[in-house]
PyMOL commands that place a pseudoatom at each C-alpha (Angstrom):
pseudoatom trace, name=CA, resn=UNK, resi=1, chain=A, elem=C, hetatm=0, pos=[215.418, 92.702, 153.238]
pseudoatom trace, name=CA, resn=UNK, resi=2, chain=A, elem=C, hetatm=0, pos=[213.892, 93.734, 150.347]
pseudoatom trace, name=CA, resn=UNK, resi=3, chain=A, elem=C, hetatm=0, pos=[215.142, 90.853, 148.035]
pseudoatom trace, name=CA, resn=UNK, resi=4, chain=A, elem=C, hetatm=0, pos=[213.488, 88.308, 150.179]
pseudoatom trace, name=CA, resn=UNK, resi=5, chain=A, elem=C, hetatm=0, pos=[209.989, 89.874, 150.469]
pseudoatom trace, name=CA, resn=UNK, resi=6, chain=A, elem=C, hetatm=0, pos=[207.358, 88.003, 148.220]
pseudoatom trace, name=CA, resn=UNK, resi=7, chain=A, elem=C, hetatm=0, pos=[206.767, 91.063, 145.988]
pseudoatom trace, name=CA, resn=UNK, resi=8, chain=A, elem=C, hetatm=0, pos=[210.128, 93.473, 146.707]
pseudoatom trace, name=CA, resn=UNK, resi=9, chain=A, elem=C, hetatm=0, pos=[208.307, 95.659, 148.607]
pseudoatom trace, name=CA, resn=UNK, resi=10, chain=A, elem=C, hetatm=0, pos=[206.848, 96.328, 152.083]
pseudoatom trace, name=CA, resn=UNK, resi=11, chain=A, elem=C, hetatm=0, pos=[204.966, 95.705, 154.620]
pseudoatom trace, name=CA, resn=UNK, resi=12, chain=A, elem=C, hetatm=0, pos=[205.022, 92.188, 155.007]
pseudoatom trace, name=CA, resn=UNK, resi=13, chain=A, elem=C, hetatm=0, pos=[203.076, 90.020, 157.240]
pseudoatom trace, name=CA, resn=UNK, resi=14, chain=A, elem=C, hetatm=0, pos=[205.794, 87.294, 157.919]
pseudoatom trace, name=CA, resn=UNK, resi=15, chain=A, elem=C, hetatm=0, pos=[205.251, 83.917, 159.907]
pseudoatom trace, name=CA, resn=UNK, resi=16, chain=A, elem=C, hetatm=0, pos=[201.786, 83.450, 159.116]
pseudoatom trace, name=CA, resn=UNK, resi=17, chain=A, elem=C, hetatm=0, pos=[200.970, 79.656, 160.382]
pseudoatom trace, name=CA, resn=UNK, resi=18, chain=A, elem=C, hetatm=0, pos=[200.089, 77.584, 157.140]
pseudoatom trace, name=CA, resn=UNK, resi=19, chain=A, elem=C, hetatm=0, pos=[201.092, 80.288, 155.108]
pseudoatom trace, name=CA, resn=UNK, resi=20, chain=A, elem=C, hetatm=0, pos=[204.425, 81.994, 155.480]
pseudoatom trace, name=CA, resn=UNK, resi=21, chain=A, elem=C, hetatm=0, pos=[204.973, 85.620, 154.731]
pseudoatom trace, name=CA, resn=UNK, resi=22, chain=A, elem=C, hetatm=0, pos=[202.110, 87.450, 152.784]
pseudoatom trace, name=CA, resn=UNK, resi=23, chain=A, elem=C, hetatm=0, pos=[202.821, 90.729, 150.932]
pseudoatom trace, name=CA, resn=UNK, resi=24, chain=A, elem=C, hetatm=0, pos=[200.965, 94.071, 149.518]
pseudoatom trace, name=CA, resn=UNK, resi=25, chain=A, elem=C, hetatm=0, pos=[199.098, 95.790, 152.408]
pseudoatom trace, name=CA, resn=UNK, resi=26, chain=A, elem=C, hetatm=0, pos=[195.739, 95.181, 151.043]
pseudoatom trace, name=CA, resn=UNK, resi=27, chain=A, elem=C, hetatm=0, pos=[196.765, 91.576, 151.306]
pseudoatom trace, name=CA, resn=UNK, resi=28, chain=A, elem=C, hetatm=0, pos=[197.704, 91.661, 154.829]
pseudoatom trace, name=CA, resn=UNK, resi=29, chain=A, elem=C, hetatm=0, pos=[194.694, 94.147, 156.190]
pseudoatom trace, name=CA, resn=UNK, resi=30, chain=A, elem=C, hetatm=0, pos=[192.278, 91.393, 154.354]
pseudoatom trace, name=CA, resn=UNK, resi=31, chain=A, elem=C, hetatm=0, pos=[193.701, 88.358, 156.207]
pseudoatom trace, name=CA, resn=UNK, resi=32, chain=A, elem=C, hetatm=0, pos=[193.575, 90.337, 159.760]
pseudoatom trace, name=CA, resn=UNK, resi=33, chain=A, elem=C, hetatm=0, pos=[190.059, 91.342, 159.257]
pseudoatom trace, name=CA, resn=UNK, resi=34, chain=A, elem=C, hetatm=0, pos=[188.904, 87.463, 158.329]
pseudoatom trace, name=CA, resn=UNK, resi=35, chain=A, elem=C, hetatm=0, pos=[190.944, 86.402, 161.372]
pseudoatom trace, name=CA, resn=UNK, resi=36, chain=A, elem=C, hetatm=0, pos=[189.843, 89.336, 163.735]
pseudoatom trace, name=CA, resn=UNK, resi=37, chain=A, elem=C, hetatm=0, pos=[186.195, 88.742, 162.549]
pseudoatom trace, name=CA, resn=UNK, resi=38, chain=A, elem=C, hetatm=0, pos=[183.076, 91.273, 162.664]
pseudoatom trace, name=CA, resn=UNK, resi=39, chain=A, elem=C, hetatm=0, pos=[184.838, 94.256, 164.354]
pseudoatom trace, name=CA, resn=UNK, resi=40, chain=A, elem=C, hetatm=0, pos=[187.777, 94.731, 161.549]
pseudoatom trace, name=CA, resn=UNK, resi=41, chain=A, elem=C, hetatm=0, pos=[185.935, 92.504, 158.673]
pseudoatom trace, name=CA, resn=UNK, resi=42, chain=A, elem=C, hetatm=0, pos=[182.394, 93.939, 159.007]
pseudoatom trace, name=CA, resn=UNK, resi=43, chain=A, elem=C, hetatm=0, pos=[179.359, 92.259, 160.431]
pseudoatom trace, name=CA, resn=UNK, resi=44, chain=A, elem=C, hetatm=0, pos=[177.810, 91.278, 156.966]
pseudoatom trace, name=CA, resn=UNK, resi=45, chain=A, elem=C, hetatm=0, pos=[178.583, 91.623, 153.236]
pseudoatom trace, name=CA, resn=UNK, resi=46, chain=A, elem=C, hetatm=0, pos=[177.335, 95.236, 153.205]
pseudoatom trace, name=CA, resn=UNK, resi=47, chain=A, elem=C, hetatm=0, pos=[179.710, 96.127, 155.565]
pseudoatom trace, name=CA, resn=UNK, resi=48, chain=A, elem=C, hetatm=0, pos=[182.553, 93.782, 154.204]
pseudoatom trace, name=CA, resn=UNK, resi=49, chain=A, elem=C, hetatm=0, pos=[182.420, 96.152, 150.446]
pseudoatom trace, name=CA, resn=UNK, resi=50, chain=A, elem=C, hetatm=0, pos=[181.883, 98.910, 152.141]
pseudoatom trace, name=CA, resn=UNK, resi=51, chain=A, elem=C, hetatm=0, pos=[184.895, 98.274, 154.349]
pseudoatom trace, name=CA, resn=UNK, resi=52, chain=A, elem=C, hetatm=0, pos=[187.070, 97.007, 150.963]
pseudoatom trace, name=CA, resn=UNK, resi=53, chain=A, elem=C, hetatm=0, pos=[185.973, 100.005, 148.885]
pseudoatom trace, name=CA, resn=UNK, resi=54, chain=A, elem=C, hetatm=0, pos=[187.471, 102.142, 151.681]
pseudoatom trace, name=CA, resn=UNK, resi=55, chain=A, elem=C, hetatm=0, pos=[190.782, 100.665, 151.539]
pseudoatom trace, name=CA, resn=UNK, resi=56, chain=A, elem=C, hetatm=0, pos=[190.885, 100.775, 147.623]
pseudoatom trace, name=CA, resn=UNK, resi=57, chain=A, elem=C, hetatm=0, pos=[189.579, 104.852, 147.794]
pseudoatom trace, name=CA, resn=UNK, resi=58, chain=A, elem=C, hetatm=0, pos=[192.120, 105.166, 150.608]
pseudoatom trace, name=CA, resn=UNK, resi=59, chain=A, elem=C, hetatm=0, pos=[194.705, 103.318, 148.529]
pseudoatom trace, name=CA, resn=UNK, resi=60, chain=A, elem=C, hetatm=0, pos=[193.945, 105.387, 145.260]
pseudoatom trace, name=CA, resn=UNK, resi=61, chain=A, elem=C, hetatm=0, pos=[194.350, 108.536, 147.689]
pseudoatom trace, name=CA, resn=UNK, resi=62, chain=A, elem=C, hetatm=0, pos=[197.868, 107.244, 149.076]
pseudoatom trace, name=CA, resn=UNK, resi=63, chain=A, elem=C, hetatm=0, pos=[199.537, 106.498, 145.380]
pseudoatom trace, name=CA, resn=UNK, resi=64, chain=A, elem=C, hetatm=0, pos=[197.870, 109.700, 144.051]
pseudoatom trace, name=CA, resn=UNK, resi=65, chain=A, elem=C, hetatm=0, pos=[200.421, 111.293, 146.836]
pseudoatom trace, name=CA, resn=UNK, resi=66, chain=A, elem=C, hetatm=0, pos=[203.285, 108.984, 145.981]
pseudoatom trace, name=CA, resn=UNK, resi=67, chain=A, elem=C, hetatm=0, pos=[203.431, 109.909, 142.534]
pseudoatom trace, name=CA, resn=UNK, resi=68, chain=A, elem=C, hetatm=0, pos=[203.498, 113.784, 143.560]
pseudoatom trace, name=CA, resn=UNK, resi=69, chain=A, elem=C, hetatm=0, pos=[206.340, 112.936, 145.480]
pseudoatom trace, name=CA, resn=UNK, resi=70, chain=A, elem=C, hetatm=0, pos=[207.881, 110.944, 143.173]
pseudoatom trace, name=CA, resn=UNK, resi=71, chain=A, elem=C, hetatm=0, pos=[208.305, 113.192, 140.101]
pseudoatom trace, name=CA, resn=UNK, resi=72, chain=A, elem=C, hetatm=0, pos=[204.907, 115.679, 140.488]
pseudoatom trace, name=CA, resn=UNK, resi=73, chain=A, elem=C, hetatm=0, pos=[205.436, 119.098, 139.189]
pseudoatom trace, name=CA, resn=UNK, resi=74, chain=A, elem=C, hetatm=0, pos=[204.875, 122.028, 141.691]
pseudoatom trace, name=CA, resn=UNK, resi=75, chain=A, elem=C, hetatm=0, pos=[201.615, 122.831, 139.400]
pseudoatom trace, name=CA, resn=UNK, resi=76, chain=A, elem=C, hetatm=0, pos=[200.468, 119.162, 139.730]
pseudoatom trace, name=CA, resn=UNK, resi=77, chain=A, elem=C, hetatm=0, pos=[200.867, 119.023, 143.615]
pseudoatom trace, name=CA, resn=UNK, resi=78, chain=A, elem=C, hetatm=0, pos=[198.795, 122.561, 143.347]
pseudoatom trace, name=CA, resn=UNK, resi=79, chain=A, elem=C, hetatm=0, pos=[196.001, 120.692, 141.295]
pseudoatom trace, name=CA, resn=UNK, resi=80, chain=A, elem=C, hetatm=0, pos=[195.945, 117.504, 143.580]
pseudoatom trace, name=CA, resn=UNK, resi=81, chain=A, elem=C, hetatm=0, pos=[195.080, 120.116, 146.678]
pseudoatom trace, name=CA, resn=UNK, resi=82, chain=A, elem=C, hetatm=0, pos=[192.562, 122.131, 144.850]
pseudoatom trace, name=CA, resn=UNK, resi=83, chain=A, elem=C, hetatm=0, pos=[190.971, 121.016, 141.995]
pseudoatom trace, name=CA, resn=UNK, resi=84, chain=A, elem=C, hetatm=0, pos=[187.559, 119.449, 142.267]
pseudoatom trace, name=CA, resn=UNK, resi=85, chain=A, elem=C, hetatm=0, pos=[186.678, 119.016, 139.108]
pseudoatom trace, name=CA, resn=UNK, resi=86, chain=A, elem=C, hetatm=0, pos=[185.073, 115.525, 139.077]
pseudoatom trace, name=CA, resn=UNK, resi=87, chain=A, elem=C, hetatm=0, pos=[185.344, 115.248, 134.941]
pseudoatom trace, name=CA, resn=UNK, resi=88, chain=A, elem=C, hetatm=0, pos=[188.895, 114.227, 134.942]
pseudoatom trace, name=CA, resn=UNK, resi=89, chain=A, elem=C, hetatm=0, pos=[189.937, 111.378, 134.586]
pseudoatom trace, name=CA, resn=UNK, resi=90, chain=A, elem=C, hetatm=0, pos=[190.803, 109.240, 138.203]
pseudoatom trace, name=CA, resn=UNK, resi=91, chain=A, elem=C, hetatm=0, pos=[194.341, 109.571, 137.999]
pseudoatom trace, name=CA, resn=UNK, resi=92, chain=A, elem=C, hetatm=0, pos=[194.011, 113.737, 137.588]
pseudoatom trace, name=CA, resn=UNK, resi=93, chain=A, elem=C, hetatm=0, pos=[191.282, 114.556, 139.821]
pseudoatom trace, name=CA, resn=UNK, resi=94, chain=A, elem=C, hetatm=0, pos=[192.619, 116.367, 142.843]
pseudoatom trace, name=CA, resn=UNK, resi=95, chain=A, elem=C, hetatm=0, pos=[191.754, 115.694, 146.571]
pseudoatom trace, name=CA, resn=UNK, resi=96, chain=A, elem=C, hetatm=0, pos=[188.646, 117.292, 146.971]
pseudoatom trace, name=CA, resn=UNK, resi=97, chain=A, elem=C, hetatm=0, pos=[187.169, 114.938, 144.409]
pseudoatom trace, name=CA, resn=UNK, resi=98, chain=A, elem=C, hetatm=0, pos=[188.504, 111.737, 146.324]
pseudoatom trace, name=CA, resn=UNK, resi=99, chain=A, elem=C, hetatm=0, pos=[186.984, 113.755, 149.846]
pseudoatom trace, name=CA, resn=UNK, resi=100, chain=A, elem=C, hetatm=0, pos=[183.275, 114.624, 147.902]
pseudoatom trace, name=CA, resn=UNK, resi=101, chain=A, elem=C, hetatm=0, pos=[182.739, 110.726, 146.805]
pseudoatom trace, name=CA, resn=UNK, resi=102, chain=A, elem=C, hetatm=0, pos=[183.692, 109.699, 150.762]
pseudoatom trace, name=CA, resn=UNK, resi=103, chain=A, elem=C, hetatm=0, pos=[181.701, 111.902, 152.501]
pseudoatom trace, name=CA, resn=UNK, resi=104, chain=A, elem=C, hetatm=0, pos=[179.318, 110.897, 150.431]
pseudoatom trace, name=CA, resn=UNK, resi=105, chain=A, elem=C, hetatm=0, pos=[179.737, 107.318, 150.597]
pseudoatom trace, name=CA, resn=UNK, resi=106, chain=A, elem=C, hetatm=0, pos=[179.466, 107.897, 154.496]
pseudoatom trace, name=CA, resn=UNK, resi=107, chain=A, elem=C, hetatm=0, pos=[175.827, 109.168, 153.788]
pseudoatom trace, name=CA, resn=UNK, resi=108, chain=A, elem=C, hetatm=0, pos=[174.996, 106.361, 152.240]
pseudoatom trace, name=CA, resn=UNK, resi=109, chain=A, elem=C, hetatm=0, pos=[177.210, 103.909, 154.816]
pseudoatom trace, name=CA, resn=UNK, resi=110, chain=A, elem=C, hetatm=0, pos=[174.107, 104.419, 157.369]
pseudoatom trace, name=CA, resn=UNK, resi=111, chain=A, elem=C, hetatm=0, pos=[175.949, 103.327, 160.174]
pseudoatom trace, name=CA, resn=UNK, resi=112, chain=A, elem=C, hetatm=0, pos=[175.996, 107.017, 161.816]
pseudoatom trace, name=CA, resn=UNK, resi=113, chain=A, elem=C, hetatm=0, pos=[177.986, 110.277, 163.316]
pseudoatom trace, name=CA, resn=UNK, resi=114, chain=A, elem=C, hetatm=0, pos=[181.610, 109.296, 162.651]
pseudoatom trace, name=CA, resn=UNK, resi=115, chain=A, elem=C, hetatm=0, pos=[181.311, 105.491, 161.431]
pseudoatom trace, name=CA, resn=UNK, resi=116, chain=A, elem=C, hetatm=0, pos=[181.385, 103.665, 158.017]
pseudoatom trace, name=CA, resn=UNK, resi=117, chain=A, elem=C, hetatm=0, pos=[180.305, 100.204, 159.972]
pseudoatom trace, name=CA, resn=UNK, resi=118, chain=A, elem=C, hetatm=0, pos=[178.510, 99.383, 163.064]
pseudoatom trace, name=CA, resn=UNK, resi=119, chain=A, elem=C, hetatm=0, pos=[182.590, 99.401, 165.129]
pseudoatom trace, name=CA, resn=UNK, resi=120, chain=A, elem=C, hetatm=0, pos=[183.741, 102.049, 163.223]
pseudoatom trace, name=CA, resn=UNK, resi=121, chain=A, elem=C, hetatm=0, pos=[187.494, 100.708, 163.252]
pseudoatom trace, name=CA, resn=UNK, resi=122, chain=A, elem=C, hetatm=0, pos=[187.145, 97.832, 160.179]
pseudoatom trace, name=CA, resn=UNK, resi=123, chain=A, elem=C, hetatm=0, pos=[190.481, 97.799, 158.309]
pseudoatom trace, name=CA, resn=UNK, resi=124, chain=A, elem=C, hetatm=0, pos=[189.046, 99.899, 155.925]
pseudoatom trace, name=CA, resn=UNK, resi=125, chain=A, elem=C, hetatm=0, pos=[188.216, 102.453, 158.037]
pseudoatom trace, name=CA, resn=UNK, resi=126, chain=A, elem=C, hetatm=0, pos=[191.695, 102.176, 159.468]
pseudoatom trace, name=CA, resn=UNK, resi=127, chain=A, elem=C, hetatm=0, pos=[193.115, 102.422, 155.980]
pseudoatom trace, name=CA, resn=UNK, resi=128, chain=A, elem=C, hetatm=0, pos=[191.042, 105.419, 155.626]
pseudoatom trace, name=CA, resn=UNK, resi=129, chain=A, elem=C, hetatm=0, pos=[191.761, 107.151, 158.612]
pseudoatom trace, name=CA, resn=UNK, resi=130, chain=A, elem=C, hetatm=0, pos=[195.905, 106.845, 158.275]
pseudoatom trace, name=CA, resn=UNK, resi=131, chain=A, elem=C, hetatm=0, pos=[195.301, 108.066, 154.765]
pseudoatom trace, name=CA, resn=UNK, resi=132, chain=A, elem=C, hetatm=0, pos=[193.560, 110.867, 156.410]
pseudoatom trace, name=CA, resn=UNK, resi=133, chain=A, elem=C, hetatm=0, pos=[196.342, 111.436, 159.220]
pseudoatom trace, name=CA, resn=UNK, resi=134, chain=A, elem=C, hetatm=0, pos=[199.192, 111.497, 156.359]
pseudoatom trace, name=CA, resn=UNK, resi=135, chain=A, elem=C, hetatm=0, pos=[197.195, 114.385, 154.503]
pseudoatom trace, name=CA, resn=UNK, resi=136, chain=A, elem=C, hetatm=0, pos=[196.255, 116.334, 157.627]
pseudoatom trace, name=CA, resn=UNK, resi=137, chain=A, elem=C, hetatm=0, pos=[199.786, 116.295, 158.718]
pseudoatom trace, name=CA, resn=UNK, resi=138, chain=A, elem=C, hetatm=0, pos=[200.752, 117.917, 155.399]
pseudoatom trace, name=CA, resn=UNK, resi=139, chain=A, elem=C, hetatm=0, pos=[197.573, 120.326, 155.610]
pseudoatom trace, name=CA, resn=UNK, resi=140, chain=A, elem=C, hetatm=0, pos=[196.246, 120.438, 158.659]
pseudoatom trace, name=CA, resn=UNK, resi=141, chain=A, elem=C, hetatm=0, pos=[192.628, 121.884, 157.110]
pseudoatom trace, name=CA, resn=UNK, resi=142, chain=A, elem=C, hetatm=0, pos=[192.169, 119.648, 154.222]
pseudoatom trace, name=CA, resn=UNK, resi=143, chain=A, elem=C, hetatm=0, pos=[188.816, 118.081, 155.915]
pseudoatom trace, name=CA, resn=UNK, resi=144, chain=A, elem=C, hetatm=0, pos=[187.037, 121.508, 156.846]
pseudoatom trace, name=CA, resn=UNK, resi=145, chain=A, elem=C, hetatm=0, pos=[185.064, 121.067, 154.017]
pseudoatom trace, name=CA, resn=UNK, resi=146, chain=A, elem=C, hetatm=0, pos=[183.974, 117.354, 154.422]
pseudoatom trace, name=CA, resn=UNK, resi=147, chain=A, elem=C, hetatm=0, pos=[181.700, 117.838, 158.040]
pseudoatom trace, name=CA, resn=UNK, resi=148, chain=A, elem=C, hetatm=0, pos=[181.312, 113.906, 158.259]
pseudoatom trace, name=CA, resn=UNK, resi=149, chain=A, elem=C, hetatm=0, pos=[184.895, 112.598, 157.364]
pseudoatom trace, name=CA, resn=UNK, resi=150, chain=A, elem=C, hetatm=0, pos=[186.327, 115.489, 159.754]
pseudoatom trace, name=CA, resn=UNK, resi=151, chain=A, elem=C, hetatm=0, pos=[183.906, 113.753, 162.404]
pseudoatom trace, name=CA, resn=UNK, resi=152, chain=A, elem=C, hetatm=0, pos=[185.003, 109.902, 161.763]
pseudoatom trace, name=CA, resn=UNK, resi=153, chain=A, elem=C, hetatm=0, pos=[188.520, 111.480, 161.860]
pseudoatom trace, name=CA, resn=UNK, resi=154, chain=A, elem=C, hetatm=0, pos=[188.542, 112.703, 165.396]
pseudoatom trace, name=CA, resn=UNK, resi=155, chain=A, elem=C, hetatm=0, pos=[186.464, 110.421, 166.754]
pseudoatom trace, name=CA, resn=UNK, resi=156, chain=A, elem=C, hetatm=0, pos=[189.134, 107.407, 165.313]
pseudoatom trace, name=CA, resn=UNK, resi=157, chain=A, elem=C, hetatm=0, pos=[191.844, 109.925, 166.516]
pseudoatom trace, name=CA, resn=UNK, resi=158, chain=A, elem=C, hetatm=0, pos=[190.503, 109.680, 169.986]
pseudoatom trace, name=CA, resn=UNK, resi=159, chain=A, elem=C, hetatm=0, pos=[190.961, 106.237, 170.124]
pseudoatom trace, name=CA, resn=UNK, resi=160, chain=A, elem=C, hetatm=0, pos=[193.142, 105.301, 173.030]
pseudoatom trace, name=CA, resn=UNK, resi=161, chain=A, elem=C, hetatm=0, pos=[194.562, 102.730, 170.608]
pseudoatom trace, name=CA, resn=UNK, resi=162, chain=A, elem=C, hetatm=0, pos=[195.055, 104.892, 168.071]
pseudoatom trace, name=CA, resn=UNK, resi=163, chain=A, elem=C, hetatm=0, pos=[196.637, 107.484, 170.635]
pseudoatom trace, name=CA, resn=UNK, resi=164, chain=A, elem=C, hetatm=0, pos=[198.939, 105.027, 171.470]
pseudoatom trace, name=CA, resn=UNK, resi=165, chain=A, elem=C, hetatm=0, pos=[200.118, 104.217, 168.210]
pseudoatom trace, name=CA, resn=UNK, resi=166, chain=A, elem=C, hetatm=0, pos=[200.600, 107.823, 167.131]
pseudoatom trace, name=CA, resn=UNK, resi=167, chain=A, elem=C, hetatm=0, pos=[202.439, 108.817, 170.217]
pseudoatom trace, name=CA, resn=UNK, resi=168, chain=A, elem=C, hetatm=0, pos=[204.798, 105.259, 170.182]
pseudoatom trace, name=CA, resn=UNK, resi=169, chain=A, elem=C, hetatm=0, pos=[204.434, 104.197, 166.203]
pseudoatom trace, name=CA, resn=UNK, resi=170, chain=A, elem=C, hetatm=0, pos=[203.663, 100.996, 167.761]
pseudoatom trace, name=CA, resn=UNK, resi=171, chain=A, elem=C, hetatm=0, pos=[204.989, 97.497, 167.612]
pseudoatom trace, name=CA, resn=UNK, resi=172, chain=A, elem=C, hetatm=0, pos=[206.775, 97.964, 163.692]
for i in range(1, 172): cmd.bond("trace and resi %d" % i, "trace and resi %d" % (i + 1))
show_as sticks, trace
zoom trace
């Protein structure tokens, strides 16, 4: 299959009306959020970037991973889980940075307990929280220290839809 995707690579969003098949996940969460409208997209532009710069920080978090698993040393995969020091340069800093800047960025979000936007599932936030799911299934602490992202995590996890979808893996 690979040959015939768009870019080599999946996912793939294929028989898109008007369109055809769209490729890179970013890509694809973009056009379901514009189709699904305020609830995945956001309600306003505030709430449209803050949705996108979740997906990109949730993005930078999921190829941070891939390249530990694709060729990290056992004292790089040690750094990514426990150095915080916020000096290095992006593509060192370890998890803990990536967490700090988030649960910040949920202070500022102002949309309350749990919640980056007024629905609290945009695709960002759904980017986020799968991000989230892959690292607490390889350490199932790594948000102790991060009171507000542990928060939006269970409460997302609690979803019945995303119950569902953990317990089936969906409709793939």
């Amino acid at each position: 299959m690979k040959p015939a995707t768009p870019w080599g690579e999946l996912p793939i969003l294929d028989n898109v009306p008007g369109v055809g098949t769209i490729g890179h996940e970013l890509t694809i969460l973009c056009y379901i959020a514009k189709k699904a409208g305020a609830a995945l997209e956001g309600a306003d532009d505030k709430e449209q970037l803050t949705s996108m710069q979740l997906m990109s920080e949730a993005e930078d978090i999921y190829q941070a991973l891939g390249r530990l698993k694709n060729g990290g040393t056992p004292e790089q995969s040690e750094l990514f889980w426990t150095d915080a020091d916020a000096t290095k340069h992006n593509r060192q800093q370890g998890l803990a940075v990536y967490l700090a800047l988030l649960e910040k960025f949920h202070g500022s979000s102002g949309a309350g307990e749990g919640k980056f936007t007024a629905s609290g599932i945009s695709v960002g936030e759904i980017k986020l929280w799968t991000t989230m799911h892959i690292l607490k299934m390889i350490k199932a602490d790594v948000l102790e220290p991060f009171p507000a992202l542990a928060t939006f995590y269970e409460r997302v996890a609690a979803l019945p839809a995303t119950q569902e979808f953990v317990a089936t893996g969906g409709a793939m």
